[in-house]
C-alpha positions as CSV (number, residue, x, y, z in Angstrom):
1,X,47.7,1.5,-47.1
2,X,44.8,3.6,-48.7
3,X,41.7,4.4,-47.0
4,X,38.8,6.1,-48.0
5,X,35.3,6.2,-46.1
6,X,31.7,6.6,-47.4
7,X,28.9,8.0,-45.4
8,X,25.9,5.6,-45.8
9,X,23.3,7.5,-44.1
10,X,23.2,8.4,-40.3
11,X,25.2,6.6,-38.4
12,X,26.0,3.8,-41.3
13,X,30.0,4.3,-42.1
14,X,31.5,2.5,-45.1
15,X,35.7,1.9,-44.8
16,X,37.4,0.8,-48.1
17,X,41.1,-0.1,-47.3
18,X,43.8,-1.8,-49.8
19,X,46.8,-3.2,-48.6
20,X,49.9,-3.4,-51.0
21,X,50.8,-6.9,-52.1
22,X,54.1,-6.4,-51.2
23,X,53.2,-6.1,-47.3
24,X,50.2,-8.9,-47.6
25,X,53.3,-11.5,-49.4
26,X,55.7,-10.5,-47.2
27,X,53.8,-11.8,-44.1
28,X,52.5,-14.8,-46.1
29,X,56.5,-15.4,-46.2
30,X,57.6,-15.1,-42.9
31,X,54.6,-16.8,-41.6
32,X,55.3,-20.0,-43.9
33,X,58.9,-19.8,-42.6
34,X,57.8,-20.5,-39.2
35,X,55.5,-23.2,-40.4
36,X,58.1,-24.8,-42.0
37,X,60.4,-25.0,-38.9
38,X,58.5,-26.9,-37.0
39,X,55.8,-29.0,-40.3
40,X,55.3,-32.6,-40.5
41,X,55.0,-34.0,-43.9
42,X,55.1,-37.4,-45.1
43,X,58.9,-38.1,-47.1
44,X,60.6,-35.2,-45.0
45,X,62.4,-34.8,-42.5
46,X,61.1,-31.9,-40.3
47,X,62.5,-28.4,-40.4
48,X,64.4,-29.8,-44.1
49,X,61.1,-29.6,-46.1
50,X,61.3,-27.1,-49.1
51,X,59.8,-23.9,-49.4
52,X,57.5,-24.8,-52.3
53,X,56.2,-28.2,-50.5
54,X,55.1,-26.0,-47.6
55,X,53.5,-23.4,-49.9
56,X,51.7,-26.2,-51.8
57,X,50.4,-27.4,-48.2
58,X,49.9,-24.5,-46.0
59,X,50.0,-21.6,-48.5
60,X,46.2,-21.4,-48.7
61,X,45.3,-21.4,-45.0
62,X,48.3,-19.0,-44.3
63,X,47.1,-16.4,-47.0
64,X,43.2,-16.7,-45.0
65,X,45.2,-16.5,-41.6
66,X,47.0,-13.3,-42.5
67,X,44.2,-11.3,-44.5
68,X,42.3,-12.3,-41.5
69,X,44.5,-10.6,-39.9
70,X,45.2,-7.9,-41.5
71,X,41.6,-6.7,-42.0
72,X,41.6,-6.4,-38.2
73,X,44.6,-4.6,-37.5
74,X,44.3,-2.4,-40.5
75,X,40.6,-1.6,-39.3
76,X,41.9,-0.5,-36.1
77,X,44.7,1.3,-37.7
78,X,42.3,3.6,-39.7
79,X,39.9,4.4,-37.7
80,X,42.1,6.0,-35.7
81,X,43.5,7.7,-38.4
82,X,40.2,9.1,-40.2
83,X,39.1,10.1,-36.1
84,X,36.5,7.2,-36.3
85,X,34.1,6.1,-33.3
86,X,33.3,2.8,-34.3
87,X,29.9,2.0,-32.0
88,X,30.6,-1.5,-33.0
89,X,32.5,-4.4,-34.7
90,X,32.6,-4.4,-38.6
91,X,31.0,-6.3,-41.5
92,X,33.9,-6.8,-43.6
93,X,33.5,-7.6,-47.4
94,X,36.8,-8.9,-48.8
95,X,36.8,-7.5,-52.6
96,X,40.3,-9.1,-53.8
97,X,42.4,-11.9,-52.9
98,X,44.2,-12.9,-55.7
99,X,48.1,-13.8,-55.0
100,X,50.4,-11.2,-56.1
101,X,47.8,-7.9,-56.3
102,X,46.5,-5.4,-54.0
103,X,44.2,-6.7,-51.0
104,X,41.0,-4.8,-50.8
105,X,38.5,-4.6,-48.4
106,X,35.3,-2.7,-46.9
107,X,34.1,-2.4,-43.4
108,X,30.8,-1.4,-42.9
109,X,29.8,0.0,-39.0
110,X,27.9,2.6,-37.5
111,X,29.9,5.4,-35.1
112,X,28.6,7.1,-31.8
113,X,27.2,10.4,-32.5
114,X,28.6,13.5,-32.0
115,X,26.3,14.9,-29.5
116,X,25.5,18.4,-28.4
117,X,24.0,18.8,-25.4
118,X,21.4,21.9,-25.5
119,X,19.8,21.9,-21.9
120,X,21.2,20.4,-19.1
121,X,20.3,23.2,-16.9
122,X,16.9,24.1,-15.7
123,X,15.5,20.2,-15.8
124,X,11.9,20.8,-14.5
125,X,11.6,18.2,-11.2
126,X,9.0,18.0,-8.8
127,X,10.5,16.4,-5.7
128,X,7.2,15.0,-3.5
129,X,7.9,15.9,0.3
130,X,6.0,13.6,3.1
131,X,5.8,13.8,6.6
132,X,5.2,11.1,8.6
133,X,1.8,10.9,10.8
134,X,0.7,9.2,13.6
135,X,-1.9,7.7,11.7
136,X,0.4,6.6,8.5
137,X,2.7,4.5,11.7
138,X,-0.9,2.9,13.1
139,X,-1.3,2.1,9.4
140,X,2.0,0.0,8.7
141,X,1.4,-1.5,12.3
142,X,-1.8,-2.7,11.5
143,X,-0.1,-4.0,8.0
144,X,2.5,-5.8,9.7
145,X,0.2,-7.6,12.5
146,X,-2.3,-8.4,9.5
147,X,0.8,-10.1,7.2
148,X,1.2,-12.8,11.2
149,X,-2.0,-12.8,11.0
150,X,-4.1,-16.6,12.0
151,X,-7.1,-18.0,10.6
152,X,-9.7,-19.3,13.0
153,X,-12.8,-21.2,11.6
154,X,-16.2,-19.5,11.6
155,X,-19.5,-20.5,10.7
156,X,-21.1,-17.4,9.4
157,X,-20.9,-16.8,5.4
158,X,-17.3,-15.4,3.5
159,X,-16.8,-12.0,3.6
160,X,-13.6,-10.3,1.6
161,X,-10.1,-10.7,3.7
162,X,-11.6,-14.2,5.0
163,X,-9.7,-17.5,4.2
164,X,-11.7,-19.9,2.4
165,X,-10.4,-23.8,1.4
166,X,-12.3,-25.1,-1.6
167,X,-12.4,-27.3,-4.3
168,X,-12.7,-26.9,-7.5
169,X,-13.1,-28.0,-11.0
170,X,-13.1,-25.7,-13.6
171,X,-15.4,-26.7,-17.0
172,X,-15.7,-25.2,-20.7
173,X,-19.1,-26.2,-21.3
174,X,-19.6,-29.9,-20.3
175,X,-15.7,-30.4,-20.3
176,X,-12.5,-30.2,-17.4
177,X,-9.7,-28.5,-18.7
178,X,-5.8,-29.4,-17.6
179,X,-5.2,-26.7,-15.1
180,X,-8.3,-26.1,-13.7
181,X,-9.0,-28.3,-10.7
182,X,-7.7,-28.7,-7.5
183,X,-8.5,-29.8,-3.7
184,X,-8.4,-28.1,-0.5
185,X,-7.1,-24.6,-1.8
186,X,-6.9,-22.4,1.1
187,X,-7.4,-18.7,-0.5
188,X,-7.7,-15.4,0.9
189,X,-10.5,-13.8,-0.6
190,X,-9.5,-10.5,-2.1
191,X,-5.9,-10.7,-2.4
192,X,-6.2,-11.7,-6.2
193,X,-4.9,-14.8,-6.0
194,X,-7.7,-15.9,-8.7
195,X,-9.4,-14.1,-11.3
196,X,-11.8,-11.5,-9.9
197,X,-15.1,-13.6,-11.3
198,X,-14.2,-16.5,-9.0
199,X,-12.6,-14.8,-6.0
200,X,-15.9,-12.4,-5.7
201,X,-18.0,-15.5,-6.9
202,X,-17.1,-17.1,-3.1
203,X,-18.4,-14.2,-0.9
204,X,-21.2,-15.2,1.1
205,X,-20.9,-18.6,0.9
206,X,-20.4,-20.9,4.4
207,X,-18.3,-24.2,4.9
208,X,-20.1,-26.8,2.8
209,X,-21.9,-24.5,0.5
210,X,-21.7,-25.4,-2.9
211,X,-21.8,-23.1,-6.2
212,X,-20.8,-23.3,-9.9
213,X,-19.5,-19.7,-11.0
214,X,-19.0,-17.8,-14.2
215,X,-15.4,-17.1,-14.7
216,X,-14.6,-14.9,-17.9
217,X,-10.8,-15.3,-19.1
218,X,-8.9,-12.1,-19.9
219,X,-8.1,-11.9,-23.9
220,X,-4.3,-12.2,-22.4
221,X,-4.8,-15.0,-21.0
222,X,-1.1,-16.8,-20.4
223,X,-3.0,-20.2,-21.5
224,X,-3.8,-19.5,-24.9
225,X,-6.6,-22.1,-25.0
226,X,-8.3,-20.5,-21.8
227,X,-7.8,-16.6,-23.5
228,X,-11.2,-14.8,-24.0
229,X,-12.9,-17.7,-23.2
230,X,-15.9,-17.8,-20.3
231,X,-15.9,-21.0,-18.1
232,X,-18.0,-22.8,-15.2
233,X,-16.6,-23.6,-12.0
234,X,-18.0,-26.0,-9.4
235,X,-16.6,-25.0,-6.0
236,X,-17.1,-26.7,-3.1
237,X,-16.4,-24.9,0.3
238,X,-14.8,-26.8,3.1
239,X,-14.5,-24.0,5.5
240,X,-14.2,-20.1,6.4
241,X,-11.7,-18.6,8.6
242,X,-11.1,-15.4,9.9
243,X,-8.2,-13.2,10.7
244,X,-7.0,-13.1,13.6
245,X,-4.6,-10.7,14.0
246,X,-1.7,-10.3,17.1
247,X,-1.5,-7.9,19.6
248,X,0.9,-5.4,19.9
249,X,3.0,-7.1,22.9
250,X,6.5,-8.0,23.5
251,X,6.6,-11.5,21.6
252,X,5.4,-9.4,18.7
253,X,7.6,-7.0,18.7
254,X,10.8,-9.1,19.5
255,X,9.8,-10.1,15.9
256,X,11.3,-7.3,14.4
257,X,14.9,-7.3,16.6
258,X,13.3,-5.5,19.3
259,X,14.6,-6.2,22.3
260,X,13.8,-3.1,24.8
261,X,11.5,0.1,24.7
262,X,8.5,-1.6,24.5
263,X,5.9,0.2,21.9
264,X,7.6,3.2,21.7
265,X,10.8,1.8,20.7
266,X,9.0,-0.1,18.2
267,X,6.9,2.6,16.5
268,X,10.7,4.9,16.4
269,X,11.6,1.6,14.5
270,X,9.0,1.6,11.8
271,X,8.8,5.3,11.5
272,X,12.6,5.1,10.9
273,X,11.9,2.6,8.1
274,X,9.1,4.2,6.6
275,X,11.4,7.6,6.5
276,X,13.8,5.3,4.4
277,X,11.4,3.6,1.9
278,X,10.2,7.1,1.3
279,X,13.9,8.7,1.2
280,X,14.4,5.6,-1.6
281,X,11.1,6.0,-3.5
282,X,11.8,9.8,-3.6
283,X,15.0,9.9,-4.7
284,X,14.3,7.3,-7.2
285,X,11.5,9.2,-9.2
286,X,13.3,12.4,-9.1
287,X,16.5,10.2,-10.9
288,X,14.0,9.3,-13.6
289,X,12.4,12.4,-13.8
290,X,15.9,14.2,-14.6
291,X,16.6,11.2,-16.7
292,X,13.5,11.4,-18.7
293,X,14.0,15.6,-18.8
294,X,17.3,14.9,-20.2
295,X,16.1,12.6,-23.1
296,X,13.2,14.9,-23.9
297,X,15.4,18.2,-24.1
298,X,18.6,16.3,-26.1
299,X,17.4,14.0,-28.6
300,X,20.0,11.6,-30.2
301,X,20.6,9.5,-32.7
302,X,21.5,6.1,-31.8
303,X,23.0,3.5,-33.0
304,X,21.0,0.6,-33.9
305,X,24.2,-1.8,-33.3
306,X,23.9,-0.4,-30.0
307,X,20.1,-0.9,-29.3
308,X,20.0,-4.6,-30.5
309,X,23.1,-5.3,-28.2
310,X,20.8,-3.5,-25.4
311,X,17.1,-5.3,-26.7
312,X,18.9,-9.1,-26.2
313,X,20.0,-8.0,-22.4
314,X,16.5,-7.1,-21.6
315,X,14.5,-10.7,-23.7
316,X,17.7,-12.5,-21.9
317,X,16.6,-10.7,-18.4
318,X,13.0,-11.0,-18.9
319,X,13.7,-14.8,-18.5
320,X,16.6,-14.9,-16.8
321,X,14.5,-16.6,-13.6
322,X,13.9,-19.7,-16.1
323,X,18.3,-20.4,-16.5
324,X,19.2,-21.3,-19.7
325,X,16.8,-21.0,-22.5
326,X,17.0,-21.2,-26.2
327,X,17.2,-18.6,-28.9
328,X,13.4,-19.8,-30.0
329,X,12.5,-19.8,-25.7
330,X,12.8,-15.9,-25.3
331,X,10.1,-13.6,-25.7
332,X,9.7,-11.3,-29.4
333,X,12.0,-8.3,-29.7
334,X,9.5,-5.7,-30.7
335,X,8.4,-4.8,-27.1
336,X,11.6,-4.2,-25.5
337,X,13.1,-2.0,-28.3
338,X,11.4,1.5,-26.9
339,X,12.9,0.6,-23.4
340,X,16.2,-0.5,-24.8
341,X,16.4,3.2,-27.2
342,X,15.8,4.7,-23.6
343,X,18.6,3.5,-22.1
344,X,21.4,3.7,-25.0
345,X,19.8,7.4,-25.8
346,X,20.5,7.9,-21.6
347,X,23.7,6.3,-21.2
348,X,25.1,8.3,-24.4
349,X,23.9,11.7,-22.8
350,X,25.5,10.9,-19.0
351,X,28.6,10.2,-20.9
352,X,28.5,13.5,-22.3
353,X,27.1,15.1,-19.2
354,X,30.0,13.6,-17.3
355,X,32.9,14.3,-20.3
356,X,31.5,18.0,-20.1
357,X,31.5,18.7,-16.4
358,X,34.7,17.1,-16.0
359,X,33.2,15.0,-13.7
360,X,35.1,11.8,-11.9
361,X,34.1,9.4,-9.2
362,X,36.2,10.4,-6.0
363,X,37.9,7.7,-4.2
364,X,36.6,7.9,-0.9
365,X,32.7,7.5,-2.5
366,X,33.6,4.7,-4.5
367,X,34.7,3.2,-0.8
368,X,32.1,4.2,0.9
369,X,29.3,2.6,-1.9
370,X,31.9,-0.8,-1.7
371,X,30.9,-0.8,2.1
372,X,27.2,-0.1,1.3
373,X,26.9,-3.0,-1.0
374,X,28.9,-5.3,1.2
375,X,27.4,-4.3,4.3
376,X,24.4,-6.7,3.4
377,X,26.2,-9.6,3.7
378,X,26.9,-11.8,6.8
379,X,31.0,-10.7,6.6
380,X,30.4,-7.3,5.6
381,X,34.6,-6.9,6.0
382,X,35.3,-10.1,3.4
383,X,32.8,-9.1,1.0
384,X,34.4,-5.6,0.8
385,X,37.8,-7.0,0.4
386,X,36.3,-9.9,-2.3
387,X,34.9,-6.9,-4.3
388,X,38.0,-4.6,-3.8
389,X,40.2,-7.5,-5.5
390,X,37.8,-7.7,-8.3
391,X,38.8,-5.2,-10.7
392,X,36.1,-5.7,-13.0
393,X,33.5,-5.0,-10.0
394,X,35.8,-2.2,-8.8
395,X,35.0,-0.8,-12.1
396,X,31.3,-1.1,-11.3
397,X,31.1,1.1,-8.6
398,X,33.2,3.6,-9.9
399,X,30.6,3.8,-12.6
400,X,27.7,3.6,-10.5
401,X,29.1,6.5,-8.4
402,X,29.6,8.4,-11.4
403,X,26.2,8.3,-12.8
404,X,25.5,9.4,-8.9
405,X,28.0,12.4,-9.6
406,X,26.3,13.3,-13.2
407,X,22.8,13.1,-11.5
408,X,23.8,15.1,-9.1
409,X,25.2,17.8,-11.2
410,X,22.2,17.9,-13.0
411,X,20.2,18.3,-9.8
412,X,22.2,21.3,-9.3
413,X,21.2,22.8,-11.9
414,X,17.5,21.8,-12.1
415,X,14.8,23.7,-11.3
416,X,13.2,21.5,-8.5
417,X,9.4,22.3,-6.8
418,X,8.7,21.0,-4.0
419,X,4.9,18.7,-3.7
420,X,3.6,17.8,-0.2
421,X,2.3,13.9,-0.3
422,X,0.7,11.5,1.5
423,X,2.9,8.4,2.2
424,X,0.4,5.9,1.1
425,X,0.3,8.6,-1.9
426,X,4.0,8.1,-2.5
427,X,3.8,4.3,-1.8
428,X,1.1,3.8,-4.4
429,X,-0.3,1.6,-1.1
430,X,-4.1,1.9,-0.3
């Protein structure tokens, strides 16, 4: 077998391998010996059909079958000889098939890149620090009695946080458009249920008021007919109601699995929680911010094989909530490419972060993140078990504790400030 490879550009390899005739025949051979055993042709008995009969019949789909074949296992075969990466499956391009001569091929795919890593060390992170106030736990109280909050009816005019129910009929000029028109809508106003014109259109109005407001369509519009476009809607208000929010008592707190303590105990509970949203949110920006350092200081080249795999996950995600869509149902390419180069150009870099600090997932984390996920569920002891006899999930949390281990050893080694925050700051929360 000769092989010889051609650098295309970049990534691009080019493989040109010939196979002697004599090994290509040779399998033909056997192969049509086989076939012969056990062929069914009409005027012979099987197993006593001669060797040129099953040629004539079978000899062309055999030679396909076997060059077939033979491109793939000779593919493999080189690569590893010539030290090849392949980042992906080969174009092949058959150049001869002729009976008798030489088979020649090319494979055309791109390889990972060999990359050096030049700073891993010194990763600029600011990690946002919060403590907890009084006032930040009177907040999320007041948040959680407003989300069991009642409406009670009033008779004064809308003000923002009130609930109206209206109906409406939305025009463009003298005519209704599909979409636009519906009875007793109960709406909180502010909450952005509707676009801002209409929402800020029903302050001040009072149950039976009636009013035909301006409503200008964003350019973006998800209705394309509707996009840009200013319309008139004639509301109707059937009533205005007012929060009315809970007091702070037992039944309210037994809510939230609180059995005993009283207040206190409930205020421990939701500063416990808000400490963990914030442990989470923190945690999670510094993890991109070292991720984004990482890309920034050690730029790659990726393979584009590599990128489109990464580009159909996200359209395929982006719609996943539909099910099953068609090719022509998912959303254009172009804007997930920059997100999908993010994440190859990341995962190729952990890979080398973790291959260059020797760096493995120990067994008893990989346990203890099977319990975590597992723990969720209402037989936290059966899911663990399920997910321990999966392999391929096994496999999973080995490599999600890994990229825990590389992230951590890149932590290490960063050079981490410290930036006191608000937690509404930290929540992006007003």
């Amino acid at each position: 077998m000769q092989v010889t490879v051609e650098e295309s550009g970049g990534l691009e390899r080019k493989l040109r391998v010939q196979v002697p005739a004599d090994r290509i025949e040779g399998e033909i051979d056997e192969r049509l010996r086989k076939v012969g055993r056990t062929a069914k042709i009409k005027g012979f008995r099987p197993g006593k059909i001669p060797p040129k009969v099953i040629r004539q019949h079978y000899g062309a789909s055999v030679r396909r079958e076997v060059l077939g074949e033979l491109m793939q296992s000779t593919f493999l075969q080189a690569v590893s000889e010539q030290s090849l990466n392949p980042a992906g499956g080969p174009q092949y391009a058959p150049e001869t098939i002729e009976s008798g001569k030489d088979f020649a091929y090319t494979a055309t795919f791109e390889v990972y890149p060999e990359i050096e890593l030049k700073k891993v060390d010194g990763l600029a992170v600011t990690r946002q620090v919060v403590d907890l106030t009084a006032t930040d736990i009177d907040g999320m109280i007041e948040k959680l009695r407003g989300q069991r909050s009642t409406f009670v009816d009033v008779e004064r005019a809308s003000a923002n946080g009130d609930r109206v129910v209206i109906d409406f009929t939305g025009r463009l000029g003298d005519e209704p458009f599909d979409g636009g028109s519906s009875t007793d809508y109960p709406l909180v106003i502010g909450e952005g249920t509707l676009l801002p014109d209409l929402e800020n259109g029903l302050v001040g109005l009072k149950g039976g008021d009636e009013k035909t407001i301006e409503v200008a369509f964003p350019d973006d519009y998800h209705a394309e007919q509707l996009a840009g476009q200013t319309a008139q809607f004639d509301v109707t208000v059937k009533s205005v109601g007012e929060a009315a929010l809970p007091d702070v008592d037992d039944e309210f707190i037994a809510q939230f699995g609180i059995e005993e303590g009283g207040v206190e105990a409930f205020r421990d509970a939701v500063r416990a929680n808000m400490e963990r949203e914030a442990a989470e949110k923190i945690n999670g920006d510094v993890r991109q911010q070292i991720f984004d350092a990482l890309i920034e200081h050690n730029p790659v080249d990726l393979p584009r094989v590599l990128v489109d795999r990464e580009v159909e996950t996200l359209r395929s995600d982006s719609v996943r909530h539909l099910g099953d869509v068609s090719e022509d149902q998912l959303p254009p390419r172009e804007p997930f490419v920059p997100e999908a180069e993010k994440r190859v150009a990341l995962g190729l870099l952990i890979g080398e972060v973790v291959s260059s600090k020797d760096i493995k997932p120990e067994s008893e984390q990989v346990d203890a993140r099977i319990d975590a996920i597992a723990a969720g569920q209402p037989d936290p002891g059966a899911a663990a078990a399920q997910i321990r006899a999966d392999s391929e999930m096994v496999h999973r949390v080995e490599m999600m504790v890994l990229e825990e281990n590389a992230v951590k050893a890149l932590l290490d080694g960063a050079d981490v400030s410290n930036q006191n925050v608000g937690f509404a700051e930290l929540m992006n929360v007003e």
